[in-house]
VOGU-3710 file (C-alpha; in Angstrom, 3 decimals, decimal comma):
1> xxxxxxxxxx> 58,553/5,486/82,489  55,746/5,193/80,116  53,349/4,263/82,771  54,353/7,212/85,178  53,656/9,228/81,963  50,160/8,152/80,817  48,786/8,331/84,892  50,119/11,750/85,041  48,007/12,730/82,175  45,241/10,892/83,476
11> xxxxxxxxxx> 45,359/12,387/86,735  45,432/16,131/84,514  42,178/14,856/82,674  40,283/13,870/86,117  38,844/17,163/86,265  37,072/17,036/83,042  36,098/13,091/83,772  32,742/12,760/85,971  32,690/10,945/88,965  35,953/10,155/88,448
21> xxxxxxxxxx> 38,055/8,194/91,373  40,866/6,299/92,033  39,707/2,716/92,905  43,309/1,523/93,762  46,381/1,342/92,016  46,534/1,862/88,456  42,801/1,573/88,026  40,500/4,450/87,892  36,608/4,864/87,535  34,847/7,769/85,899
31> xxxxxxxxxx> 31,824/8,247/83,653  32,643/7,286/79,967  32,564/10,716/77,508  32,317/8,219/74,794  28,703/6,943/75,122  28,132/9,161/78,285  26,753/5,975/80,565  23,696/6,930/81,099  21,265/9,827/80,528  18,905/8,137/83,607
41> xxxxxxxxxx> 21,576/7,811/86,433  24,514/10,465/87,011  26,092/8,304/89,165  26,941/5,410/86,373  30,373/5,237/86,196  31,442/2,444/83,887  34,160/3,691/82,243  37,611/2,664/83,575  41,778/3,036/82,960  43,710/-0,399/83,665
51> xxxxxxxxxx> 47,177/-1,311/83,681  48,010/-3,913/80,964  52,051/-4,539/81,927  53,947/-0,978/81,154  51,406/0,953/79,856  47,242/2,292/80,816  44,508/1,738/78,661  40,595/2,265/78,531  37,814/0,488/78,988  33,748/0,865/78,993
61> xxxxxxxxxx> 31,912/-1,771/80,427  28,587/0,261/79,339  29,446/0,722/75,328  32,353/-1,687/75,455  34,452/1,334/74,074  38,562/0,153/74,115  41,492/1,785/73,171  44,883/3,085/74,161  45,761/6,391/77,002  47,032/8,317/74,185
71> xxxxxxxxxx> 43,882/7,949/71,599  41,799/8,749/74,786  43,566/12,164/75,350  43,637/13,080/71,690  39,653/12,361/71,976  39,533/14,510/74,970  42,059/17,386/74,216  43,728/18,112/71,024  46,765/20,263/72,757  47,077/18,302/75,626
81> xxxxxxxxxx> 47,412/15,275/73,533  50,943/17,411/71,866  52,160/17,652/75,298  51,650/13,992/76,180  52,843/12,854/72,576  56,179/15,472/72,826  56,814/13,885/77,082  56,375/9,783/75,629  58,660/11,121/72,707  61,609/12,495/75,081
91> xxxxxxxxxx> 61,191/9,724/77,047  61,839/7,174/74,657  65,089/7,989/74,151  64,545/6,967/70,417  61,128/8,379/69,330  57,569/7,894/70,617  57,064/4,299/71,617  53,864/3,086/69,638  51,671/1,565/72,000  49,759/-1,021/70,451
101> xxxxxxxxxx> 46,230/-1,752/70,332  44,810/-4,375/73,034  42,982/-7,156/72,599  39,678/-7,006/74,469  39,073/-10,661/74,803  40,753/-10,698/78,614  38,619/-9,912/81,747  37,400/-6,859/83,066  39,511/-4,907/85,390  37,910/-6,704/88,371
111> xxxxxxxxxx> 38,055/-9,908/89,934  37,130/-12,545/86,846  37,867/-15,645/89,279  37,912/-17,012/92,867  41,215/-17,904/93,312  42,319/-18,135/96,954  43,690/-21,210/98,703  40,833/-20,643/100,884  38,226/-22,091/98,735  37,660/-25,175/96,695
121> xxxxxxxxxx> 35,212/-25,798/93,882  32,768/-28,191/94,953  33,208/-30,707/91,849  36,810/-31,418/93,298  35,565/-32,183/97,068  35,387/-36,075/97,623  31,786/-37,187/97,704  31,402/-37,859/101,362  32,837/-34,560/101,775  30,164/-32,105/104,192
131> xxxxxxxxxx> 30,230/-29,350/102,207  29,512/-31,629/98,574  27,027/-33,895/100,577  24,937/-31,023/101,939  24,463/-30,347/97,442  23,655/-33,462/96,784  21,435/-33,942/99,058  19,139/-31,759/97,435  20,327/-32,664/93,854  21,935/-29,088/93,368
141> xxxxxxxxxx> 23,932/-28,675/90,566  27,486/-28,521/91,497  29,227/-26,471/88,727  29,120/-23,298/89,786  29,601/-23,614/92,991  32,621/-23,267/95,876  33,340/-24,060/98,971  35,496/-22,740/101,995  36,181/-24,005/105,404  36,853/-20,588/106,914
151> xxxxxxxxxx> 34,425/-17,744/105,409  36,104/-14,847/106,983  39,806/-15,928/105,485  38,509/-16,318/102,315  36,489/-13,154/102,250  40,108/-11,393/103,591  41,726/-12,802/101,226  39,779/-11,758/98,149  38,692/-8,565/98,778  40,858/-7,291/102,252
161> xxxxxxxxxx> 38,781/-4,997/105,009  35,436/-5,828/103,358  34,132/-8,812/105,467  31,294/-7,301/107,837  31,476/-6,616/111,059  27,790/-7,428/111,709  28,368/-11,232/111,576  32,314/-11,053/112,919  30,921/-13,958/115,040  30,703/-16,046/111,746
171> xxxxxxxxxx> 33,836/-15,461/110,782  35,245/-18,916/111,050  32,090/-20,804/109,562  32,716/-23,337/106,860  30,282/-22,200/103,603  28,843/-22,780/100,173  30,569/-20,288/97,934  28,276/-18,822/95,206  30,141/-16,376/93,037  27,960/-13,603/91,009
181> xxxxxxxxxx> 29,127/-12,395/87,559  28,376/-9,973/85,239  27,686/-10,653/81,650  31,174/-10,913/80,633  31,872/-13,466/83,308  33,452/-10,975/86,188  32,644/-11,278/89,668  30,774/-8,644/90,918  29,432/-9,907/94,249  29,882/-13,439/96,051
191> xxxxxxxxxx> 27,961/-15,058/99,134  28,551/-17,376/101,682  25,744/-20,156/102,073  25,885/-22,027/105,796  25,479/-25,410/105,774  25,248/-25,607/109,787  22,586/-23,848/112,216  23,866/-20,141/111,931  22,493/-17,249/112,801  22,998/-15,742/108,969
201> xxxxxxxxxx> 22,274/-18,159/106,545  23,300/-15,768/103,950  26,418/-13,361/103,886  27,300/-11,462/100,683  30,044/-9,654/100,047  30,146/-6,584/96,972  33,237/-6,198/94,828  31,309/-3,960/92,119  29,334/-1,280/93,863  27,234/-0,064/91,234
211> xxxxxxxxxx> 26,355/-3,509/89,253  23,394/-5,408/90,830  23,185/-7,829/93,355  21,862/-10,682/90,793  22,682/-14,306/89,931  23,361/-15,802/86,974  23,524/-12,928/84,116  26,730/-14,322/82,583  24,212/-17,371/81,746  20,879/-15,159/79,970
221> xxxxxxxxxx> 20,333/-14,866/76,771  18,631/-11,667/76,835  16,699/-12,532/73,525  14,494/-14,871/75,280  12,242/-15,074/78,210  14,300/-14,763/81,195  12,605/-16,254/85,181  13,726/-14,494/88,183  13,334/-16,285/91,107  14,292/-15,474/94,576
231> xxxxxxxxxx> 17,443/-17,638/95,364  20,687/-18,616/93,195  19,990/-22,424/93,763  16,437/-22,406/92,210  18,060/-20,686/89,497  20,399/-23,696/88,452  17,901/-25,582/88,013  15,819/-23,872/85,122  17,123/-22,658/82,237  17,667/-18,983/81,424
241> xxxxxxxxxx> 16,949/-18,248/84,980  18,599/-15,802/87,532  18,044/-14,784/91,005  16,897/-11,787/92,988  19,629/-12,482/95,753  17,418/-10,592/97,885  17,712/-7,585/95,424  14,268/-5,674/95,178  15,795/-3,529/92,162  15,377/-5,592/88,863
251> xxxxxxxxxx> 12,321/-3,914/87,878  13,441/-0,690/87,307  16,933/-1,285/86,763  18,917/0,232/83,948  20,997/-2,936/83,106  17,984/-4,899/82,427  15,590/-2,473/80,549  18,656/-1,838/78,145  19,467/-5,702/77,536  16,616/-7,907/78,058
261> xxxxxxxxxx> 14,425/-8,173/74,305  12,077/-11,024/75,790  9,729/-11,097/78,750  11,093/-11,181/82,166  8,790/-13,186/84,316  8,877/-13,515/88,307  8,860/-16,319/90,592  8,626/-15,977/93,949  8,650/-18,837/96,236  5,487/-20,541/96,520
271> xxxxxxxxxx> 4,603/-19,085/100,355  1,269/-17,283/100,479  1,294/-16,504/103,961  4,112/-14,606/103,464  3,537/-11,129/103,776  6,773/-9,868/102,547  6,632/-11,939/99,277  3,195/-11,197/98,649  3,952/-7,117/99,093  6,691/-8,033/96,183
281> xxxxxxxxxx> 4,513/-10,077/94,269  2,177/-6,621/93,789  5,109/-4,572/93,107  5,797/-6,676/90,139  2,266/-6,269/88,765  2,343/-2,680/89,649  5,356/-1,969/87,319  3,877/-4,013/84,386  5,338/-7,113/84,493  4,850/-10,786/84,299
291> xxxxxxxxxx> 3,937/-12,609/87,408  4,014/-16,153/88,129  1,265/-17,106/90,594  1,424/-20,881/92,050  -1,911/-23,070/91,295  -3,529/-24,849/94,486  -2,050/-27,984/92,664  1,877/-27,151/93,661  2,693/-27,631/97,212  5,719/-27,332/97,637
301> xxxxxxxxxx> 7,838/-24,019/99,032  10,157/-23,359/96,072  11,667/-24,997/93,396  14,411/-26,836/94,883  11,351/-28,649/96,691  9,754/-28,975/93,433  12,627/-31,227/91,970  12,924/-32,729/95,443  9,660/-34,196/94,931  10,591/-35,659/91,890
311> xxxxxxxxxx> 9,327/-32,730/89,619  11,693/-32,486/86,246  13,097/-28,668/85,108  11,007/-29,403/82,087  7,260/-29,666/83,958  8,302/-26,863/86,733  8,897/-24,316/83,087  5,515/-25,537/81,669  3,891/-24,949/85,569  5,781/-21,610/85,322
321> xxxxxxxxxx> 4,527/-20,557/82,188  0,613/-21,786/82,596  0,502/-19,779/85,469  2,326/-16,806/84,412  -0,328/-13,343/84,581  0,213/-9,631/84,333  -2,250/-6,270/84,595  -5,730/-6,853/86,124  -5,976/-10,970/86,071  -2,616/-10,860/87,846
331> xxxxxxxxxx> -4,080/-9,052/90,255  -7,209/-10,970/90,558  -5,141/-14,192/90,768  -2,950/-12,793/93,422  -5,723/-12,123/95,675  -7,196/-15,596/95,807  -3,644/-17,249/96,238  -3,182/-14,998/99,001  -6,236/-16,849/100,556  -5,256/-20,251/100,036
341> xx> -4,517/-22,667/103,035  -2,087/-25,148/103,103
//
């Protein structure tokens, strides 16, 4: 009865909650009237109510504000906290039922782990397995990493209704599974890597909507110099390294700018010719930051050629940061590697 009681006073808060919704049952989403989430962006909403066995509670994922439904009304509304403190009280047949504090050391209320019988973590795959040999084969680390014989199940069975209908024809296709986390180790995002001829080598699928499309963060120490690269399997092999994921928004987003206290310092795949990288490459410079330009000496494509060639982590970081330019020389570098032929 307790539960019925606290969503019904949720539900008579919403109002008064911005950009509040219901993301399914027992979980709701709104903008957190503790810390506010963000002066910047309206649309933050990182404040959330979660069902923790017979009673809600509250959660920021912005100010990592916690506590129970009925300290959260009181904050809110004074009398409306009587009514919900007289309803728990008739309710309990002998007196209000304390609710007691939670302990915040358990996952956020979204997925924290992939746990479907459609996919296996690569580790546990027997070496001449396809999916484990297609790693190894380019010394990958294997940690991390999952894989799945049948995509589209997997997909259905995580997150139902959300695999896309613009690659229905890959349904079936057995993949690499790379799993994206936040900070406090919750899956936000996951993709599916082919390891056949396809005609998408990458599919990713979004659990949070608002977090960004970036690998690795639950890895970062945001005190030191963090290296974004392009793709999640350069970024295992360097350390304090994530990945763009084909995300253009890291330089101007809010999660980073609030977190990271050391340089952040870009990496983009060692293609010249590419006119897409390149127009990235002078977006980077163009909002101020550090830019890693490849010297004539490095011919390889990325990094995972790099260590292919028999490069170690340890040289590729000192390559990284020799060649590493901002403002006006980052421009002036740019514009000769552009030129280069190889």
């Amino acid at each position: 009865m307790s539960l019925h009681i606290d969503i019904k006073y949720i539900t008579l808060l919403s109002s008064r909650l911005g950009k509040f919704s219901r993301k399914k049952d027992y979980l709701y989403n709104f903008r957190c009237p503790y810390c506010g989430d963000s002066e910047k962006n309206p649309n933050k909403a990182r404040g959330f109510f979660y069902r923790k066995k017979s009673d809600m509670f509250y959660k920021c994922h912005n100010c990592g504000k916690g506590t129970t439904t009925d300290k959260f009304i009181k904050f809110i509304d004074v009398e409306l906290h009587k009514q919900y403190v007289m309803e728990r009280f008739q309710n309990s047949g002998t007196g209000f039922a304390k609710v007691e504090e939670p302990k915040y050391d358990f996952p956020a209320p979204v997925f924290s782990k992939l746990k479907s019988e459609f996919v296996t973590p690569v580790t546990k795959l027997d070496d001449d397995h396809v999916g484990k040999q297609y790693l190894t084969k380019r010394k990958i680390p294997l940690e991390e990493l999952y894989y799945t014989s049948n995509f589209g199940g997997f997909v259905d069975d995580i997150v139902p209704k959300k695999y896309p209908k613009v690659v229905e024809l890959n349904r079936n296709e057995e993949r690499i599974v790379i799993p994206f986390y936040d900070q406090n180790k919750n899956l936000t995002h996951f993709q599916g890597r082919s390891i056949h001829e396809s005609n998408f080598r990458y599919i990713t699928i979004r659990i949070d909507e608002d977090f960004p499309k970036v690998f690795g963060i639950e890895r970062l120490d945001f005190d030191e110099t963090v290296y974004v690269v392009e793709g999640p399997f350069d970024s295992l092999f360097l350390f304090n390294c994530i990945a763009m994921a084909g995300s253009d928004g890291i330089c101007n987003n809010e999660f980073f700018h609030e977190r990271i206290k050391g340089d952040l310092v870009f990496v983009f795949d060692n293609e010249c010719r590419n006119g897409s990288i390149v127009d990235k490459m002078e977006k980077v410079i163009n909002d101020n930051y550090k830019l890693c330009i490849w010297p004539d000496t490095v011919i390889e494509k990325d990094i995972n050629d790099m260590i292919l060639s028999g490069k170690t982590p340890k040289q590729i970081i000192s390559t990284i940061n020799n060649n590493t330019h901002s403002g006006m020389i980052a421009k002036l570098t740019l514009n000769n590697w552009k030129r280069v032929t190889r």
